[in-house]
C-alpha positions in Angstrom: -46.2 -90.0 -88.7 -48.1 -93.3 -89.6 -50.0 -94.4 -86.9 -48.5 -97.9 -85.1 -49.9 -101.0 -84.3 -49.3 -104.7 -84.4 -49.9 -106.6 -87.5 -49.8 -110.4 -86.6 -50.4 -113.5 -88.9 -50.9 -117.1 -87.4 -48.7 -118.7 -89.6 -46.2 -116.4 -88.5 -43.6 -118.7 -87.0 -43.1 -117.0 -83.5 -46.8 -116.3 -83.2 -47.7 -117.8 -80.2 -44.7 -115.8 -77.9 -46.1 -112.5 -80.1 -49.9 -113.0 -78.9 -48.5 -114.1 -75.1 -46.6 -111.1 -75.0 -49.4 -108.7 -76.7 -51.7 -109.9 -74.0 -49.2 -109.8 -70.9 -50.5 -107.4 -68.3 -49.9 -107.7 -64.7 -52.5 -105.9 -62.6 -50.8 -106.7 -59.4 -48.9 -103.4 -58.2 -45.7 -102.9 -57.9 -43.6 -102.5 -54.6 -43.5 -98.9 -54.0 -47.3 -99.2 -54.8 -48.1 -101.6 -52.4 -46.4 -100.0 -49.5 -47.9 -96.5 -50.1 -51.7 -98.3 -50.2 -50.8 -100.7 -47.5 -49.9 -97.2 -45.0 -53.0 -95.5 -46.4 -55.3 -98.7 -45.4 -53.5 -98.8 -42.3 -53.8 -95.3 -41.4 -57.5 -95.0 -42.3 -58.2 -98.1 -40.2 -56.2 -96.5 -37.0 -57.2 -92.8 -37.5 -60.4 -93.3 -39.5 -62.1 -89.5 -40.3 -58.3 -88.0 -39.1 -57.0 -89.6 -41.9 -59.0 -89.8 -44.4 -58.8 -85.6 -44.5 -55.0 -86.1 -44.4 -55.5 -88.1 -47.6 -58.3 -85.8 -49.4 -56.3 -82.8 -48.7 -53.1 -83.9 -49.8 -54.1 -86.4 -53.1 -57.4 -84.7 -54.3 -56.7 -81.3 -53.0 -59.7 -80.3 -51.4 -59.8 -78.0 -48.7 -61.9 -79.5 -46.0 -61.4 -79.1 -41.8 -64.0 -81.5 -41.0 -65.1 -85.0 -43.0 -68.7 -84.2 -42.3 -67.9 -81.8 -45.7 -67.0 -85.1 -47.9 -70.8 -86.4 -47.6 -73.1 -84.6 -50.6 -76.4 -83.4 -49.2 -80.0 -84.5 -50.5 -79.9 -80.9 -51.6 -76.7 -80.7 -53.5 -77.8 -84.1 -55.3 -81.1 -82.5 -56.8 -79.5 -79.3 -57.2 -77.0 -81.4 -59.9 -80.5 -83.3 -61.1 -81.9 -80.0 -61.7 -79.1 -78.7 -63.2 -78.2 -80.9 -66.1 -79.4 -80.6 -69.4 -83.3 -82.6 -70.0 -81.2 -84.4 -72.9 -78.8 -85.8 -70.5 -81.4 -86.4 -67.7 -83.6 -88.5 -70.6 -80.7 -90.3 -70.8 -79.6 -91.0 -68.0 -83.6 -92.2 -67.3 -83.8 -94.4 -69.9 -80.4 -96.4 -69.3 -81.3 -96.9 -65.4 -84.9 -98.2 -66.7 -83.0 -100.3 -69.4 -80.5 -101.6 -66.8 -83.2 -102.1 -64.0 -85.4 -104.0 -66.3 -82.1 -106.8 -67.1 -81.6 -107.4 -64.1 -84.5 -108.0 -62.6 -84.3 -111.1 -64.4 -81.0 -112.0 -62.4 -82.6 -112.1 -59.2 -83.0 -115.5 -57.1 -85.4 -116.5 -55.3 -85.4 -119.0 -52.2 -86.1 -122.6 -52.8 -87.1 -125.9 -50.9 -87.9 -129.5 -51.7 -89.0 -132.3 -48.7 -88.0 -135.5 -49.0 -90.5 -138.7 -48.0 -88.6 -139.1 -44.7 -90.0 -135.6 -44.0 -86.5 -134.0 -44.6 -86.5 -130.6 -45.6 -83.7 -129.3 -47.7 -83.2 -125.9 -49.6 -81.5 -122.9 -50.4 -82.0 -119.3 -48.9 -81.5 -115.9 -50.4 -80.8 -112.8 -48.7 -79.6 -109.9 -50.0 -76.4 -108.0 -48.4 -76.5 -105.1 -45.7 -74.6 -102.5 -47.1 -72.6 -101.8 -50.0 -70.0 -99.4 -51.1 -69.4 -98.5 -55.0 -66.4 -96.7 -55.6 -67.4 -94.1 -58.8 -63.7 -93.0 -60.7 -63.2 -89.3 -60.9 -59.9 -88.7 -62.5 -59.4 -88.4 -65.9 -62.8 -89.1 -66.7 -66.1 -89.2 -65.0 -68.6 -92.0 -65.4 -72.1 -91.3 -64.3 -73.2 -94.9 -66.4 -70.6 -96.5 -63.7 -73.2 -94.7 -60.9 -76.3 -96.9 -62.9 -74.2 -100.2 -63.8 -73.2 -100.5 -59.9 -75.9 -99.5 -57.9 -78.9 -100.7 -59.9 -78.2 -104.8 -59.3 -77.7 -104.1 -55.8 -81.2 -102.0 -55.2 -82.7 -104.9 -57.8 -81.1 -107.7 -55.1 -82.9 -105.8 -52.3 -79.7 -104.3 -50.3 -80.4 -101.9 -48.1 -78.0 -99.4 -48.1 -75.8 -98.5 -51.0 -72.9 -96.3 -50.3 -71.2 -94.4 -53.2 -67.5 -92.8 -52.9 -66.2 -90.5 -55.7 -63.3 -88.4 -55.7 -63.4 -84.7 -56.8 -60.0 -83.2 -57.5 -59.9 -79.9 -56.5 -63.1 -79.8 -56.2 -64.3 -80.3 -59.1 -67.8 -81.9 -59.1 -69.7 -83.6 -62.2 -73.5 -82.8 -62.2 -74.3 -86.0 -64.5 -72.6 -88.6 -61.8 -74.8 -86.4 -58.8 -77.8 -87.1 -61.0 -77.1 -90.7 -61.8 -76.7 -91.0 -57.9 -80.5 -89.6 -57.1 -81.8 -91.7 -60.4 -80.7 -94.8 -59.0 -81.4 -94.3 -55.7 -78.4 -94.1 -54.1 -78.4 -93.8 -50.2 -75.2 -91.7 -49.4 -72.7 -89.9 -51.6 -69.2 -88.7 -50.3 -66.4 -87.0 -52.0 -63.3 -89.1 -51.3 -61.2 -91.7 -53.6 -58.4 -93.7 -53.9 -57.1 -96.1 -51.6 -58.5 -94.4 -48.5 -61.9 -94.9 -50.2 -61.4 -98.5 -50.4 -60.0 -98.7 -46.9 -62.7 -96.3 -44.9 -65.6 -98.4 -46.6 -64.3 -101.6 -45.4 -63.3 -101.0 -42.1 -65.1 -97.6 -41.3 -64.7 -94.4 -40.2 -66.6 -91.9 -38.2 -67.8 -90.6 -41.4 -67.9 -93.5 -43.9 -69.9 -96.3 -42.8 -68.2 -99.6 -43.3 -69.7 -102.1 -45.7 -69.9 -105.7 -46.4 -68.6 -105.4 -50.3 -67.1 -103.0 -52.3 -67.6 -102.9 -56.5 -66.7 -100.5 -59.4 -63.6 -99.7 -61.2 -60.5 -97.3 -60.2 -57.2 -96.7 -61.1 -54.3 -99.2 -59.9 -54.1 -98.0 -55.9 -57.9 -98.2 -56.1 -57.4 -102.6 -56.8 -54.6 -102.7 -55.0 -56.4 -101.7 -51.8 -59.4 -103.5 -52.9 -57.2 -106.5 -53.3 -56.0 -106.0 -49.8 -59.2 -105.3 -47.7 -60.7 -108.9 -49.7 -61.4 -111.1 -46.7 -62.6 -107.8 -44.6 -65.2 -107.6 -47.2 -66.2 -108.5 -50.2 -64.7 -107.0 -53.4 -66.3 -107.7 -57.3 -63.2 -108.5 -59.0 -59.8 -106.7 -59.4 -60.2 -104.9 -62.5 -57.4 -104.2 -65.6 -57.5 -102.1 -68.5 -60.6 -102.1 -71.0 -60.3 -104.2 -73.6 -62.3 -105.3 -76.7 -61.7 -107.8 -79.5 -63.8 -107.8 -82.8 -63.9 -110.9 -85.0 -65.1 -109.7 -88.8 -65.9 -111.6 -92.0 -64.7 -108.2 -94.2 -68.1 -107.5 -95.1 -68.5 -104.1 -92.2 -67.8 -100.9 -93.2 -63.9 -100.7 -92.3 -65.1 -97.0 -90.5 -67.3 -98.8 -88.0 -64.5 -101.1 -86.9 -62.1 -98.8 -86.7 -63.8 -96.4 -84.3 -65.1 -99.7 -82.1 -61.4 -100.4 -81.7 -60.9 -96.7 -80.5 -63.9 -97.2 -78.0 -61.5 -99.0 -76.0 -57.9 -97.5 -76.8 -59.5 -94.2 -76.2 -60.0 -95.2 -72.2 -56.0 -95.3 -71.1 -53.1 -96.1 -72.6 -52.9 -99.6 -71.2 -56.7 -100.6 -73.0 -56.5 -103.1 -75.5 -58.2 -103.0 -79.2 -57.8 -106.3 -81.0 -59.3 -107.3 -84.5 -59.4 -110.8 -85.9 -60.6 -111.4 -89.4 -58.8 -114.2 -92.3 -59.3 -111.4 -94.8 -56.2 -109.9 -95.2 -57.2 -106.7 -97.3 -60.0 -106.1 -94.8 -57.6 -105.6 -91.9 -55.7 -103.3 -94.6 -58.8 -101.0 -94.9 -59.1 -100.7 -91.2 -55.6 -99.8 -90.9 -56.4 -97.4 -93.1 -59.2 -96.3 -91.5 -57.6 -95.7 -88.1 -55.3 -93.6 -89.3 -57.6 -91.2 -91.3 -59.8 -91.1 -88.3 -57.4 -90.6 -85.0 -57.0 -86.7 -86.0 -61.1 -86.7 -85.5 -60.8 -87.8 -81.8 -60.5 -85.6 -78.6 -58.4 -88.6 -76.5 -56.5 -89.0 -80.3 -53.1 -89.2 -78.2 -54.3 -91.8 -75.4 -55.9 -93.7 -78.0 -52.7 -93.6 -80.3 -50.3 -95.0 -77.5 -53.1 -97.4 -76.6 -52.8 -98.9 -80.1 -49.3 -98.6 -80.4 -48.1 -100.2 -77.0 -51.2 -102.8 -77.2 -53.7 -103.1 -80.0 -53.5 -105.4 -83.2 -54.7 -106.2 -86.5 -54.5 -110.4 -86.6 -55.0 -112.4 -89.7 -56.6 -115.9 -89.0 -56.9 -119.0 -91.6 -60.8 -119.1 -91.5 -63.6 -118.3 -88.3 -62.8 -121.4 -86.7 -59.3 -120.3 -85.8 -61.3 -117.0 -85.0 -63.0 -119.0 -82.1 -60.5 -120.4 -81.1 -58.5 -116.7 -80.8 -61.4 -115.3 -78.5 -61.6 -118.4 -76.5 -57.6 -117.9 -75.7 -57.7 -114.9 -75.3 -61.1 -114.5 -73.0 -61.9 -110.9 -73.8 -63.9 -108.6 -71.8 -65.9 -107.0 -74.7 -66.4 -109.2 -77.8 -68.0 -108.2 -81.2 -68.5 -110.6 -83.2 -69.3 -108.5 -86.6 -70.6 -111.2 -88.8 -73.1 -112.9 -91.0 -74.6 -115.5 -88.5 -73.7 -114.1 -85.2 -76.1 -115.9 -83.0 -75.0 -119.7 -83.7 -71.1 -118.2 -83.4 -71.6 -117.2 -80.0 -72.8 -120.4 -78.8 -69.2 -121.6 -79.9 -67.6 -118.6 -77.1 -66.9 -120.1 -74.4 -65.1 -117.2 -72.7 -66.3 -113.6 -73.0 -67.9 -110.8 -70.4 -70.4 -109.8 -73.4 -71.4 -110.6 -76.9 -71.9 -108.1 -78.7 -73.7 -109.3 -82.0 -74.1 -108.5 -85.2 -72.8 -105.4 -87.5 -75.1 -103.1 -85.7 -74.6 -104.2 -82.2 -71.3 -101.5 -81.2 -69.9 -102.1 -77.5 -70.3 -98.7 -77.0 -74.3 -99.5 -76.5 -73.2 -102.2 -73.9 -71.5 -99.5 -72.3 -74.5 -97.6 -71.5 -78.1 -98.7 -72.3 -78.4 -102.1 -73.8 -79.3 -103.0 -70.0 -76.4 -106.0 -69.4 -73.8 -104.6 -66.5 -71.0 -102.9 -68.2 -68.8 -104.0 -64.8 -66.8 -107.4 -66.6 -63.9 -108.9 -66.0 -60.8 -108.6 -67.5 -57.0 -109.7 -68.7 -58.1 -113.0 -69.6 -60.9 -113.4 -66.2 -63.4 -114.4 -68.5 -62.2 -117.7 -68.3 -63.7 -118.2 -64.7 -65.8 -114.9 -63.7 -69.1 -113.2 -64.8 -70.2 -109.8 -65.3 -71.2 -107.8 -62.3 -75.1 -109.0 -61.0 -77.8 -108.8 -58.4 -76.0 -112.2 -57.6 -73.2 -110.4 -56.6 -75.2 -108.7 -53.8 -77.3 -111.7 -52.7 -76.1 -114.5 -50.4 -76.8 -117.8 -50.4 -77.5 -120.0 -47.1 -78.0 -123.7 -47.4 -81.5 -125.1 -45.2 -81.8 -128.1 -43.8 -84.5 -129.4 -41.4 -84.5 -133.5 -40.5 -87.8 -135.1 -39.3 -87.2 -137.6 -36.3 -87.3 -140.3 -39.0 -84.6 -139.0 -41.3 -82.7 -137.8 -38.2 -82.5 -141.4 -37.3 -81.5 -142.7 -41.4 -78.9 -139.9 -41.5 -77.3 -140.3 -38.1 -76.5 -143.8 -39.0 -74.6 -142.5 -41.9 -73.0 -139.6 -40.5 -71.9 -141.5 -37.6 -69.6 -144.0 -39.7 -68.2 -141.2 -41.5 -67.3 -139.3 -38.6 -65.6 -142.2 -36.6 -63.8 -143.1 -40.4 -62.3 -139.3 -39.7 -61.9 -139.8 -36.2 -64.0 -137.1 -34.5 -65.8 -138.7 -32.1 -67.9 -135.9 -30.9 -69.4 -135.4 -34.2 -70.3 -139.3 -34.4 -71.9 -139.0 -31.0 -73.7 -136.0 -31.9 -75.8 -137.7 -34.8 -76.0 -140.8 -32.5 -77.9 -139.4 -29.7 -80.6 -138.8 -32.5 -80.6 -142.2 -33.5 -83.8 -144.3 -32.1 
């Protein structure tokens, strides 16, 4: 059977309503969703370490009497260091080297000026307590999610990092261990899922609580993550992976093809787009995904993933290309053409650039060193990629001389009376010579 997938044309009269629906995904849980992860929050905030071996037992099927089993030793985590392969330990070094070494060139630093009336004014930076990453452990394990989540928040200076990751039946992955004592991760326990979510922000006997929690799950993981925002902090709700690749024609049709399966290959929600005004080119990649699905290992998620939500979509020239990404605010963008660095400045909404023929998102994923934690389902249009600025804080400084107390009080009074709080006039007006 011919493998499916949209092919769309923008001077196809219903265009518009085909791309809006293409790109429709809701990421907000359904009813019967939202009730089970609301009882699950609610019971691990009432019955904390009780319930979160209720929960363990009964969704990841571990058999454990006592939650002090959920938190991996020093011991075990070397004993998973020592056990993988030296390939996959070189590997893992150089990506949490590469990663380290990007982000240290987020990091803020406080700052100050003084004014002439002796008024100093600024901005301090402190990094958070404690954080929780949640690592995903179900269909797939992801010891680069262990690097691309802990890493900024060692880099911002946080204390403690906290890292959750479920093992179904037990089932442990030596390479996510290893990425755990690599980047210097202070606790590791086995549990997922919304009790995860709920035991880091609130706490348990076991779990301590935190004051954000970051990394990517499946959809009871957001919704809890949704519903403990406020309790503490949460990175962003996250939907299915998704790329788009704008092309000239002029890349091997092979190399596009399995970049579009980087993503479909994740779930059968992901989204694989390619954009390109030549016609015969989208042909050949058509052509190319079919020859290759047979060749992957996740061929049948990947094939759904196309079917349900990828496309092949034929553009006038590259200006209606940039103007596709910017609708459509992707979370991985390649843009696989001649001049790649003077069409990026054009993007205006992306969570990376990935440039150039060469350049495959798969890198980003991995070892290029930018956070592969980015926001989704159209975010890009007002959120970032996961940074050491999402564990730092910011707190305004502001220090008045006797003079300035006495210029700014005159000001502040008027104000205040203008609003009608009284005390707040009076306040600046005892200061006031």
């Amino acid at each position: 059977m011919a493998l499916q997938i949209h092919r769309l044309d923008t001077n196809q009269v219903d265009f518009d309503e085909q791309l809006t629906t293409l790109l429709a995904w809701e990421s907000v849980s359904d009813d019967s969703v939202q009730q089970t992860v609301q009882d699950i929050v609610n019971n691990v905030r009432t019955r904390g370490d009780e319930a979160l071996l209720q929960y363990s037992c009964q969704f990841d099927r571990l058999d454990v009497k006592d939650a002090g089993q959920l938190v991996v030793t020093k011991e075990r985590l070397q004993q998973a260091y020592d056990a993988i392969t030296d390939a996959e330990r070189d590997a893992l070094i150089i990506a949490a080297n590469r990663v380290k070494t990007y982000h240290q060139h987020q990091k803020q630093e406080t700052w100050t000026y003084e004014e002439a009336d002796g008024t100093l004014l600024g901005q301090q930076i402190t990094a958070l307590d404690r954080v929780g990453i949640y690592v995903p452990g179900g269909k797939a394990s992801y010891p680069s999610s262990v690097l691309m989540n802990a890493i900024p928040a060692k880099v911002a200076g946080v204390k403690e990092v906290i890292m959750v990751v479920p093992t179904p039946g037990g089932e442990v992955n030596d390479m996510v261990f290893a990425a755990a004592v690599i980047a210097d991760v202070d606790k590791v326990i086995t549990v997922g899922g919304a009790q995860a979510v709920a035991a880091l922000a609130y706490g348990t006997e076991t779990v301590p609580a935190v004051d954000k929690v970051v990394g990517p799950g499946n959809i009871y993981v957001a919704t809890a993550k949704r519903m403990v925002f406020g309790q503490v902090g949460i990175d962003m709700i996250a939907g299915p992976s998704e790329i788009l690749i704008v092309c000239d024609g002029k890349t091997d049709p092979d190399w596009i093809a399995m970049d579009l399966f980087s993503q479909a290959e994740h779930d059968e929600d992901a989204q694989s787009i390619l954009v390109s005004p030549d016609a015969a080119f989208l042909t050949a990649v058509e052509a190319s995904l079919e020859k290759l699905l047979p060749t992957l290992e996740r061929s049948s998620i990947a094939e759904q993933s196309l079917k349900a939500r990828g496309a092949l979509i034929q553009v006038g020239d590259m200006d209606e290309a940039i103007d596709m990404v910017n609708r459509i605010a992707p979370e991985h963008l390649e843009l696989s053409v001649e001049d790649p660095l003077s069409m990026s400045k054009r993007v205006r909404h992306a969570g990376a650039i990935f440039m150039g023929r060469y350049t495959a998102e798969a890198l980003g994923d991995y070892c290029a060193g930018p956070n592969h934690v980015l926001p989704t389902s159209g975010t890009a249009r007002f959120s970032s990629p996961l940074g050491v600025y999402d564990f730092q804080k910011r707190s305004s400084l502001i220090m008045c001389s006797a003079e300035s107390a006495n210029t700014l009080g005159k000001t502040a009074s008027v104000l205040a009376r203008g609003e009608s709080l009284t005390a707040h006039a009076r306040s600046a007006e005892y200061r006031i010579k």
